[in-house]
MARKOLZA-847002 format. One line per 2 residues: number of its first residue (from 1); their letters; for each residue z, x, y of C-alpha. Coordinates in Angstrom, 3 decimals, decimal comma. Each point is the difference from the previous one (the first is absolute). Layout:
REM residues N
NUM) A) Z X Y; ...
END
This chain:
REM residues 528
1) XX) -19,998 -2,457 10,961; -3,281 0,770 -1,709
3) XX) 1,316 -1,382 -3,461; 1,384 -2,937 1,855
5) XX) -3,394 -0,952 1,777; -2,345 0,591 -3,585
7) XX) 2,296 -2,107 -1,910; -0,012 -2,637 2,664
9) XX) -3,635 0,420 -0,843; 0,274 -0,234 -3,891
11) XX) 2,134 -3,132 0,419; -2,039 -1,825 2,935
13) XX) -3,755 0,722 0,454; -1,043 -1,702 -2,962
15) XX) -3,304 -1,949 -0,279; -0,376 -3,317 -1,475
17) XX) -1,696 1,336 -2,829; 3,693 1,812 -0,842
19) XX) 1,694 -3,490 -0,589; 0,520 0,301 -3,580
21) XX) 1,720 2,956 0,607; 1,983 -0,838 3,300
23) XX) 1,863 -2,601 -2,068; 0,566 1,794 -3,540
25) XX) 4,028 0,658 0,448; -0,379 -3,875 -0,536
27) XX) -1,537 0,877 -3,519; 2,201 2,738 -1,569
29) XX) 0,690 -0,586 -3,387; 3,477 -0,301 -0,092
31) XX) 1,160 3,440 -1,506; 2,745 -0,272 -3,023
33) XX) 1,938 2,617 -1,868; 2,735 0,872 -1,757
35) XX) 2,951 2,317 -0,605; -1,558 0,318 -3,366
37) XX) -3,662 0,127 0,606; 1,210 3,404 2,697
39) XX) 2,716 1,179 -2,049; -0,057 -1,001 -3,461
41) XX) 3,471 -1,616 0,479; 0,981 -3,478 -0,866
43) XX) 0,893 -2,050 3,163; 2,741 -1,220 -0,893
45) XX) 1,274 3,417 -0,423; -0,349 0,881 3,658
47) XX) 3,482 -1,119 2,011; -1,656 -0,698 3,269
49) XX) -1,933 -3,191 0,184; -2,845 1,247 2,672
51) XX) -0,690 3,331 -2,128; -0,981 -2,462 -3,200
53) XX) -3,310 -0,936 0,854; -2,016 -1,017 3,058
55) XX) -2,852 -2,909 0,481; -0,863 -0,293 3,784
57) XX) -2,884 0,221 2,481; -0,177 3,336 0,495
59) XX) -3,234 1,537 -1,266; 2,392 2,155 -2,416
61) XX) -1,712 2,036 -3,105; 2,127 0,987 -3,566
63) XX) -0,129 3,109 -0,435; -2,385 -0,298 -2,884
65) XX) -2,802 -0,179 2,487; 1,875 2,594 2,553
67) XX) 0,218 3,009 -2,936; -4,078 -0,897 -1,077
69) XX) -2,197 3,014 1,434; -3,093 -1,701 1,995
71) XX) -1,849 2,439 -2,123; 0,920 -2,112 -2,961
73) XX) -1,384 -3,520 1,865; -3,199 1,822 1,615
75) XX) -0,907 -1,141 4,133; -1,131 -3,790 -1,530
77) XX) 3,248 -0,248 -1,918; 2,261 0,991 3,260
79) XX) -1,703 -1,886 2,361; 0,143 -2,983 -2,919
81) XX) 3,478 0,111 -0,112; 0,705 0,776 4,188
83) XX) -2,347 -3,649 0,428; 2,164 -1,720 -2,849
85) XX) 3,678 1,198 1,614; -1,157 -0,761 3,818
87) XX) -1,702 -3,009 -0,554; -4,099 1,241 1,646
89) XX) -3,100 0,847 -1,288; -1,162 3,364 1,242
91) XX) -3,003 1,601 -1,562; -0,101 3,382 -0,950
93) XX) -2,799 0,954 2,423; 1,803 1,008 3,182
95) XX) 3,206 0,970 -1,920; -1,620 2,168 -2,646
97) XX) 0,643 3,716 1,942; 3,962 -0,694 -0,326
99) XX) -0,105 -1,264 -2,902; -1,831 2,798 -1,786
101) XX) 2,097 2,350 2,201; 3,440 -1,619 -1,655
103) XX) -1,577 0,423 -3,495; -0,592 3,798 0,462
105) XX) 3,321 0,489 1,787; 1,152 -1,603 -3,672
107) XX) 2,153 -2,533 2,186; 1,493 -2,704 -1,678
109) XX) 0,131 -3,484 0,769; 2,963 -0,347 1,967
111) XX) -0,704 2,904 2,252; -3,659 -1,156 0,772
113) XX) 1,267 -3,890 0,677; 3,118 1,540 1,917
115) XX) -2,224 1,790 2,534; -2,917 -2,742 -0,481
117) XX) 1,902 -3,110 0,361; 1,202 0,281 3,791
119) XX) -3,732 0,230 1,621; -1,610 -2,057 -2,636
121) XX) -0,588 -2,445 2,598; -1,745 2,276 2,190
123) XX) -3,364 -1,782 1,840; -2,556 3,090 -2,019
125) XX) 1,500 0,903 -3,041; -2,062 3,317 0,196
127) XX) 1,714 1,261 2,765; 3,356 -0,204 -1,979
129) XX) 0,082 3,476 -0,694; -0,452 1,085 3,730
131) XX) 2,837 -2,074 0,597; 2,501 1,533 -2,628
133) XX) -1,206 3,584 2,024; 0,374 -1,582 3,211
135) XX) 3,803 -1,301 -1,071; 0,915 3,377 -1,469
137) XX) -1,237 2,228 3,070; 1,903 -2,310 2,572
139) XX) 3,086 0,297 -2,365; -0,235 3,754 -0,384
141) XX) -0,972 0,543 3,849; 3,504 -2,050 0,696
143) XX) 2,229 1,917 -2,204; -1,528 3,580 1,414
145) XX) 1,387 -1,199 3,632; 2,930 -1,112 -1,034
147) XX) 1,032 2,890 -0,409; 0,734 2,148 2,843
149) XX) 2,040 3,422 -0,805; 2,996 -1,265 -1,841
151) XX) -0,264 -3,745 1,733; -1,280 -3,131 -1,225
153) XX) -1,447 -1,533 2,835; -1,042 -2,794 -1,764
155) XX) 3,341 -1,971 -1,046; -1,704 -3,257 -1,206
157) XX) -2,403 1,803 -2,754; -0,751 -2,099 -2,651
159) XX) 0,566 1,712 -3,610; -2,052 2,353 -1,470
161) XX) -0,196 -1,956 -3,421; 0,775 -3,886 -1,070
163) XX) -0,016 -1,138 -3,407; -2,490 -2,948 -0,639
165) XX) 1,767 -2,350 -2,052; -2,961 -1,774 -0,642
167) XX) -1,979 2,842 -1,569; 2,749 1,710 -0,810
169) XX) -0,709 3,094 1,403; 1,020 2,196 2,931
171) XX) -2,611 0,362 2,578; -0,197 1,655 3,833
173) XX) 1,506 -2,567 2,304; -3,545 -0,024 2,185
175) XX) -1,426 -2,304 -2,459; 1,987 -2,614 0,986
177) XX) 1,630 -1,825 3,264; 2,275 -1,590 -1,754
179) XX) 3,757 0,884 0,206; 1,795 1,212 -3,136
181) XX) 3,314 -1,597 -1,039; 2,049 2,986 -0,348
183) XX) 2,406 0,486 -2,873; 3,694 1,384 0,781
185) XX) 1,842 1,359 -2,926; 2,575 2,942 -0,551
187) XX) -0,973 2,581 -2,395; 2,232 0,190 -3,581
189) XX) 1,827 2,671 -1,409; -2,308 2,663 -1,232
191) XX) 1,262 -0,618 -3,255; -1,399 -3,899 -0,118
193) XX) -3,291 0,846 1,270; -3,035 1,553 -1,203
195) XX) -3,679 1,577 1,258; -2,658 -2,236 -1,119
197) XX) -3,898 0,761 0,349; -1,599 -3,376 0,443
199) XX) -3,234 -1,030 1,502; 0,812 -1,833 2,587
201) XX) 0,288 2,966 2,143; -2,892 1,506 -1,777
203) XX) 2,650 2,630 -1,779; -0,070 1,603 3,457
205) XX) 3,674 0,695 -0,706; 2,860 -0,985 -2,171
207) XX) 1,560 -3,256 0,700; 3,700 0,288 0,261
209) XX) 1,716 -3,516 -1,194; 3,193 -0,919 -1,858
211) XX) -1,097 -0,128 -3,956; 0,776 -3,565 -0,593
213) XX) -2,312 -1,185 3,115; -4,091 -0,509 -0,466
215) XX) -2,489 -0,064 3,003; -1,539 -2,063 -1,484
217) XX) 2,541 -2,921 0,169; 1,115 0,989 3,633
219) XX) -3,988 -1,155 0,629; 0,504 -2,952 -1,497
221) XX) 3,391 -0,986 1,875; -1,926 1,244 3,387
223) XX) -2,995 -2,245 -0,449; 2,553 -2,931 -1,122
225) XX) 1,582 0,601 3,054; -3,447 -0,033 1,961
227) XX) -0,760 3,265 1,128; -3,389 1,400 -0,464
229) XX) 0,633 3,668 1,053; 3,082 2,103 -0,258
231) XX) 1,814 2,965 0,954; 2,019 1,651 -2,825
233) XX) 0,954 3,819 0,977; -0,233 1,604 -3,605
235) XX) -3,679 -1,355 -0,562; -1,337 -0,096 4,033
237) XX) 1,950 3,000 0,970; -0,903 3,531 -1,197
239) XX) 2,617 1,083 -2,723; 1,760 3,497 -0,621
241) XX) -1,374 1,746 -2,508; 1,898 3,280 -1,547
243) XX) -3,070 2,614 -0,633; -2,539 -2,669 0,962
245) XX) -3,175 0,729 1,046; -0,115 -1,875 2,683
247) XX) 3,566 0,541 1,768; -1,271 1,968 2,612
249) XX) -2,154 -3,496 1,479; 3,435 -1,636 -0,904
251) XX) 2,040 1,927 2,858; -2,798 -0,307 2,516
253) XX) -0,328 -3,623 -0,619; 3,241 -0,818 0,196
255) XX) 0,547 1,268 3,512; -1,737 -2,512 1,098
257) XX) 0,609 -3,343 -2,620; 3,624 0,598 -0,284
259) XX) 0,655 -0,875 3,717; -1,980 -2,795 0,300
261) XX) 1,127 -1,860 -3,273; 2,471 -1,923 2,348
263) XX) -2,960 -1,882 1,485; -0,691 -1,668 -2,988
265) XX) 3,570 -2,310 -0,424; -0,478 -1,414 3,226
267) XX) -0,786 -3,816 -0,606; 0,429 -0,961 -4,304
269) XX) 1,747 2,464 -2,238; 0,355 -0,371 -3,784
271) XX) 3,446 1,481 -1,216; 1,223 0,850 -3,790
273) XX) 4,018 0,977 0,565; -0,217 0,967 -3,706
275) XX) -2,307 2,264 -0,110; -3,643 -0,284 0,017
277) XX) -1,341 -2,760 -2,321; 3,275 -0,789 -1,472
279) XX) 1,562 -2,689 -0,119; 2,939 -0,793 2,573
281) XX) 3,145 0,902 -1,155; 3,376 -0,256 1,081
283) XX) 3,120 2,227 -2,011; 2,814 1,732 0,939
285) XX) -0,475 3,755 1,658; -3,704 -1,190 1,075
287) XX) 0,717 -0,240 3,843; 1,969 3,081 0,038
289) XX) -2,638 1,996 -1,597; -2,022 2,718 1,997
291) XX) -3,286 -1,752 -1,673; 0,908 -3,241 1,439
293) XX) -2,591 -1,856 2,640; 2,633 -0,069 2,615
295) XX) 0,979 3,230 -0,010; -3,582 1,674 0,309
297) XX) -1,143 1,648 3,110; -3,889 -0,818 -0,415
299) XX) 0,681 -3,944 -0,083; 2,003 0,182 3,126
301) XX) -3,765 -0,599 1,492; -0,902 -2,302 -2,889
303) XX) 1,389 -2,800 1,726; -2,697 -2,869 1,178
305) XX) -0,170 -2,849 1,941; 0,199 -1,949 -3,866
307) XX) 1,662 0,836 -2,737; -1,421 -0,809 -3,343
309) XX) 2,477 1,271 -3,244; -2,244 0,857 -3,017
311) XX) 1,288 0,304 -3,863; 1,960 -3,230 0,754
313) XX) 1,251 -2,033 -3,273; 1,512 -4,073 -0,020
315) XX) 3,353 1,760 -1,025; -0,412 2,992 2,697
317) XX) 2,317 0,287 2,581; -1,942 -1,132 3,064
319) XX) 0,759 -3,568 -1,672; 3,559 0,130 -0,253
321) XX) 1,649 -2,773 1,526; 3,164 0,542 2,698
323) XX) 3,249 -1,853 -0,832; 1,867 0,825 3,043
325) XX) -0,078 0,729 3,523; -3,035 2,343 -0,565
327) XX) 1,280 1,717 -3,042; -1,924 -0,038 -3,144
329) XX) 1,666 -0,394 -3,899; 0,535 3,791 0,102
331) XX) 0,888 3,012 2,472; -2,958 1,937 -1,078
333) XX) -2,222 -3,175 0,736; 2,074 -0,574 3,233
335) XX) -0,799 3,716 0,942; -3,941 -0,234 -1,013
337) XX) -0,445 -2,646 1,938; 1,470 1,490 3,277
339) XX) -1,773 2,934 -0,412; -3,366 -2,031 -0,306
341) XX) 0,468 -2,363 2,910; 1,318 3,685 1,932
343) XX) -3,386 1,155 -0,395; -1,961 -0,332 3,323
345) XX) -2,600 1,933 2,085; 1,688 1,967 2,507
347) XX) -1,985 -0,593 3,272; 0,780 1,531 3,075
349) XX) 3,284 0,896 -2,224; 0,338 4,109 0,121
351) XX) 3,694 -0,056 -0,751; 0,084 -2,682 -2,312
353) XX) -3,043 1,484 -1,926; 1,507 3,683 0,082
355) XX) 3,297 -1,283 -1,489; -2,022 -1,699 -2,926
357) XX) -1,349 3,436 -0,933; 2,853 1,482 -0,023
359) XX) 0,890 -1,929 -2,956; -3,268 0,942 -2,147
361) XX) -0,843 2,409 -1,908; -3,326 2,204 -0,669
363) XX) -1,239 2,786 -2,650; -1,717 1,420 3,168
365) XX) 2,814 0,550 3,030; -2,784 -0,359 2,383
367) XX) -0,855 -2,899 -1,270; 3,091 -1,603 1,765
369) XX) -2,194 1,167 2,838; -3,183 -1,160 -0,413
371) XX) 0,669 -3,503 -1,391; 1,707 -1,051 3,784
373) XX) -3,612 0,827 1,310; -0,850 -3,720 0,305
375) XX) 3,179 -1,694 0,683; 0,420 2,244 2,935
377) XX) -3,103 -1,343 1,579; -1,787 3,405 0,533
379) XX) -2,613 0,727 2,202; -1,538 2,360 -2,177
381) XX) 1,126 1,009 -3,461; 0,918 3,807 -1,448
383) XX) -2,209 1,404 -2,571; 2,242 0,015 -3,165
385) XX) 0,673 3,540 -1,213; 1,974 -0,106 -3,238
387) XX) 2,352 3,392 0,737; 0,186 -0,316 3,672
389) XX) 3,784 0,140 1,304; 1,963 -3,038 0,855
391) XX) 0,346 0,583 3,639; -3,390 0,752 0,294
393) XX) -0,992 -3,162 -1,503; 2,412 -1,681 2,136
395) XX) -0,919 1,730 3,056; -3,692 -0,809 -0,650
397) XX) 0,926 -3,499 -0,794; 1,889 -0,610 3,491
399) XX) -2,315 1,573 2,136; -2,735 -2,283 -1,468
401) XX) 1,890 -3,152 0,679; -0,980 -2,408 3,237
403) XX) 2,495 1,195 2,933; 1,822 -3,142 -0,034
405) XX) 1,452 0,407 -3,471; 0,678 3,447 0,769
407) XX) 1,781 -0,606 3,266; 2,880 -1,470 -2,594
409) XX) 0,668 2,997 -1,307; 0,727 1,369 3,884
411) XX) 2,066 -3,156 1,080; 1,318 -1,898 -2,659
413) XX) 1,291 2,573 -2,695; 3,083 1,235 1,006
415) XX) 0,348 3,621 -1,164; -2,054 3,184 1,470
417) XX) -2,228 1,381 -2,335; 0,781 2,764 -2,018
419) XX) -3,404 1,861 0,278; -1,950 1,343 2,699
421) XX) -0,667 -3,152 1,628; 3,560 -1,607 0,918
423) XX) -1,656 -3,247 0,970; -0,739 -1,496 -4,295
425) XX) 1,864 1,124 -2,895; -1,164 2,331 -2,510
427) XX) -0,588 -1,747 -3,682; 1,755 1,597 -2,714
429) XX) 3,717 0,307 2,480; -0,434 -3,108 1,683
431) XX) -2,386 -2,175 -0,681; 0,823 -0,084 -3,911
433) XX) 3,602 0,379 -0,025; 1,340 -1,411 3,322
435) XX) 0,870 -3,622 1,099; -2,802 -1,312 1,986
437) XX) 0,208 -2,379 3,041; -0,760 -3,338 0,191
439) XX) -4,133 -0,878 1,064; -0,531 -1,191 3,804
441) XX) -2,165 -2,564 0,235; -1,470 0,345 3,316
443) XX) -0,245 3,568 1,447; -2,470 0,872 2,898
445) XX) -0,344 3,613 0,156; -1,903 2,251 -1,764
447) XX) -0,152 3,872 -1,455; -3,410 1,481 0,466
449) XX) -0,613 3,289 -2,222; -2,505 2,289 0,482
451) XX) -1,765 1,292 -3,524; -1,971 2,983 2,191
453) XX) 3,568 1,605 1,710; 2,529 -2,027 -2,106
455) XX) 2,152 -1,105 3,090; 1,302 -3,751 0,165
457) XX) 0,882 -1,896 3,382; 1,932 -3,353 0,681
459) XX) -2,606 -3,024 1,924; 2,815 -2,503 0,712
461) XX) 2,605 -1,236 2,360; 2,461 3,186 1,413
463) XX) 2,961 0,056 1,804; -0,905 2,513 2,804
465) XX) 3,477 1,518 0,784; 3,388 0,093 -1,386
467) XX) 2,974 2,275 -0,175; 1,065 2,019 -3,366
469) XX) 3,713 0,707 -0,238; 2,193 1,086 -2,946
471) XX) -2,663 2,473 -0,726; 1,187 2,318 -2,744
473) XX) -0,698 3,975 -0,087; -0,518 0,100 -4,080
475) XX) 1,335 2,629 -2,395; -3,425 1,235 -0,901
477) XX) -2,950 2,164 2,226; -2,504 -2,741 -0,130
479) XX) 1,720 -3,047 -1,063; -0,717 -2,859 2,003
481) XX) 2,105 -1,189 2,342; 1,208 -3,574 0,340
483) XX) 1,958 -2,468 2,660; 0,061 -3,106 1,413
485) XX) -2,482 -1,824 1,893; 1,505 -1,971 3,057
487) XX) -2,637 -2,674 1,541; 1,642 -2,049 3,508
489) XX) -2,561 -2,807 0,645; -1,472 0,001 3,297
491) XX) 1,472 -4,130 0,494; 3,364 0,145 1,725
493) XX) 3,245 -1,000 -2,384; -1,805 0,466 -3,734
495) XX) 1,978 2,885 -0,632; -1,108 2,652 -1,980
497) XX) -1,179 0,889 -3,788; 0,581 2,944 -2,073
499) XX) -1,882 0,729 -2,891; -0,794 2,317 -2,110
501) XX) -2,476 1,195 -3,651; 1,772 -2,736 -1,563
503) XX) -0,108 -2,855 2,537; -1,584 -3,492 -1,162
505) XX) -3,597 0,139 -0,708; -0,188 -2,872 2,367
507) XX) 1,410 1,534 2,998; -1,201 3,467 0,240
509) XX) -0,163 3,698 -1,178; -0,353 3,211 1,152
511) XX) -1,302 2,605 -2,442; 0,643 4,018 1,361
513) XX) -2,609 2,147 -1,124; 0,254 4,007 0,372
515) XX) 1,356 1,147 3,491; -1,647 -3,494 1,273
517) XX) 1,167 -3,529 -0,011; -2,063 -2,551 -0,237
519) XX) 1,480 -3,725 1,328; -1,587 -3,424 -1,297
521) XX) 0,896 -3,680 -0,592; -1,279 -2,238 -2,778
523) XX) -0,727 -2,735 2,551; 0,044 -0,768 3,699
525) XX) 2,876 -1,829 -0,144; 2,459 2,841 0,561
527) XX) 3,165 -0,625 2,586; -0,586 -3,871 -1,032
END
């Protein structure tokens, strides 16, 4: 909240003597580069249109002025050129102390307007500095508690890093408000990518991207499609590095950012199906392929409210034209097109969501895992742990969910579970290679869980008494032991029900736990 209030200040308590600078977004130059002037390659070389070259209203600097140390321009020249790009006049008096201090750090220009450019409008320029501090503590005092043992408590985290596409440089979220458009792409074939050192990132850690993609033109298709921040995992997100030196803040990093990425893809989300930068493709084999969007686990939660396809060409497929009754010129196009319009958040949807993971594919098993953190609705969110088990993560992963989702693991999937708790299925025997129910819209009941003793109990409608019969002895000491449940409503002439594990989700279930069975229905309709 303390961010929130002092940039309500920046933006607000302004005097009138500020007015040049309240209106200056009016008076941006309009930026203007090219494929070429970033690259060195010809426009018309580059198949996407939006990657070619970009002229907009966005305050966007080439990259000639990004690389340039502010050593090289001096505290006159970088406060020249920050007045020239944002359209004020600030003096050099109260802004000197950064300045100088970005010219000794040996800065360059993109990193000092990336950090600068988001309180330049603050009332007292010399109290910019405190400011930056101010953002950074509140940022770092967040992250510490949420934390908590091996639970995020803190679900809606923002990320640690965005990429200013502006600057072109990746900065700590804090220095910003603004929401990042996230980018959703599937990683290539090791063979058809390659590690590249760039300073966008500041060389923190090789970039992994396919080798016929640029960063540089993904910027220019993101501002072209009018994002101003993004989120783009191999430049925001800490990146394995064999033998690095820095692998060991890698791991404990990533137990809390690889959780929360979900958050991200809630509202707009930028998707390459081709790979990332390149441009869409469609040929035979590509949506059978283990590389292919569709088929990943991590973009299971890369699904937003809007879908924007990047890398898209006039010839591409998302402009092929149907001839008949929904079908498109060919059975591959037919196919891509189903998949596309299949794609969908999966709200409320545990079954549905589950069955669409058991599809995808991962180089890290527990990745399966972790990427159903956010379209299981948690309540809180396991710490990632690269080597930890699958039923561990799973187990983590369902005791961290809100009751209500859990409570359809006790009464609407039909099988007992195979691991110590008979009430949910295990993962790897079950969950991952089992047929899965249908969802149920509307359940009322609940399954608390404990974290401190690890016991679970039902909060719902329960049918008080009822008789067991056909109650089988089992073959094996300790096997549980199964029968029928007969319920006789209480209103003269209904009859009576029998049902059993696998009775209709919509009636009720009984689920028989140890030496003790434990009676429920999914609503209070039962004997109606």
């Amino acid at each position: 909240m303390g961010i929130k209030r002092k940039i309500e200040h920046v933006d607000v308590d302004r005097s009138n003597n500020d007015l040049e600078d309240r209106y200056r977004h009016y008076r941006y130059q309009p930026a203007k580069f090219s494929a070429f002037t970033e690259t060195g390659q010809a426009e018309l070389s580059i198949e996407v249109p939006k990657q070619r070259s970009y002229t907009g209203p966005r305050p966007a600097i080439p990259c000639s002025l990004t690389d340039t140390p502010c050593a090289t321009l001096g505290v006159q020249g970088v406060l020249n050129r920050l007045n020239a790009i944002l359209g004020t006049s600030r003096t050099s008096r109260k802004l000197h102390t950064i300045l100088k201090d970005f010219v000794e750090r040996n800065y360059d220009f993109g990193t000092a307007y990336a950090l600068l450019r988001p309180v330049w409008d603050i009332k007292n320029p010399s109290n910019i500095q405190d400011e930056l501090r101010t953002r950074e503590g509140e940022d770092r005092e967040r992250r510490q508690k949420a934390l908590e043992g091996n639970r995020i408590v803190d679900p809606d985290l923002t990320p640690r890093r965005v990429w200013d596409l502006c600057s072109n440089r990746v900065v700590p979220s804090w220095i910003t408000s603004k929401r990042p458009t996230p980018i959703s792409h599937a990683w290539v074939d090791e063979k058809d990518r390659e590690d590249v050192l760039t300073p966008i990132n500041g060389k923190e850690w090789p970039v992994p991207i396919p080798k016929d993609a640029d960063l540089n033109l993904i910027r220019i298709e993101m501002l072209n499609l009018g994002a101003e921040y993004a989120w783009l995992d191999v430049l925001c997100l800490r990146q394995k590095e064999e033998g690095g030196p820095r692998e060991d803040l890698r791991v404990e990093e990533w137990r809390l950012d690889v959780p929360t990425i979900g958050r991200v893809y809630r509202v707009e989300v930028v998707t390459y199906l081709s790979g990332l930068g390149r441009p869409l493709r469609l040929k035979d084999g590509d949506l059978d392929s283990n590389r292919n969007w569709f088929r990943r686990a991590w973009t299971l939660q890369e699904v937003g409210f809007k879908h924007i396809i990047a890398g898209d060409m006039p010839d591409g497929p998302m402009h092929a034209q149907r001839i008949d009754g929904g079908n498109y010129e060919t059975a591959l196009l037919t196919r891509f097109h189903k998949e596309l319009n299949s794609v969908e958040r999966h709200l409320d949807h545990i079954f549905a969501a589950l069955a669409n993971m058991q599809k995808r594919m991962s180089t890290n098993p527990v990745d399966k895992v972790a990427g159903l953190a956010f379209p299981l609705r948690p309540h809180t969110i396991p710490a990632y742990h690269e080597s930890e088990t699958l039923e561990d993560a799973w187990t983590a992963l369902v005791n961290a969910m809100v009751p209500r989702m859990r409570a359809r693991f006790l009464l609407v999937y039909p099988e007992v579970g195979l691991g110590c708790k008979k009430w949910r299925p295990t993962w790897d025997w079950q969950v991952m290679k089992q047929p899965l129910p249908k969802d149920v819209n509307y359940l009322y009941a609940d399954v608390e869980h404990d974290n401190k003793t690890d016991e679970d109990w039902f909060n719902g409608p329960c049918i008080e008494k009822g008789y067991v019969r056909v109650f089988n002895t089992g073959s094996v000491e300790g096997r549980d032991r199964c029968g029928e449940l007969v319920v006789k409503d209480s209103k003269p002439q209904t009859g009576s029900r029998t049902h059993s594990k696998s009775a209709s989700p919509t009636d009720f279930r009984y689920l028989k736990i140890c030496t003790h069975c434990l009676v429920m229905c999914a609503h209070p309709t039962i004997g109606q």
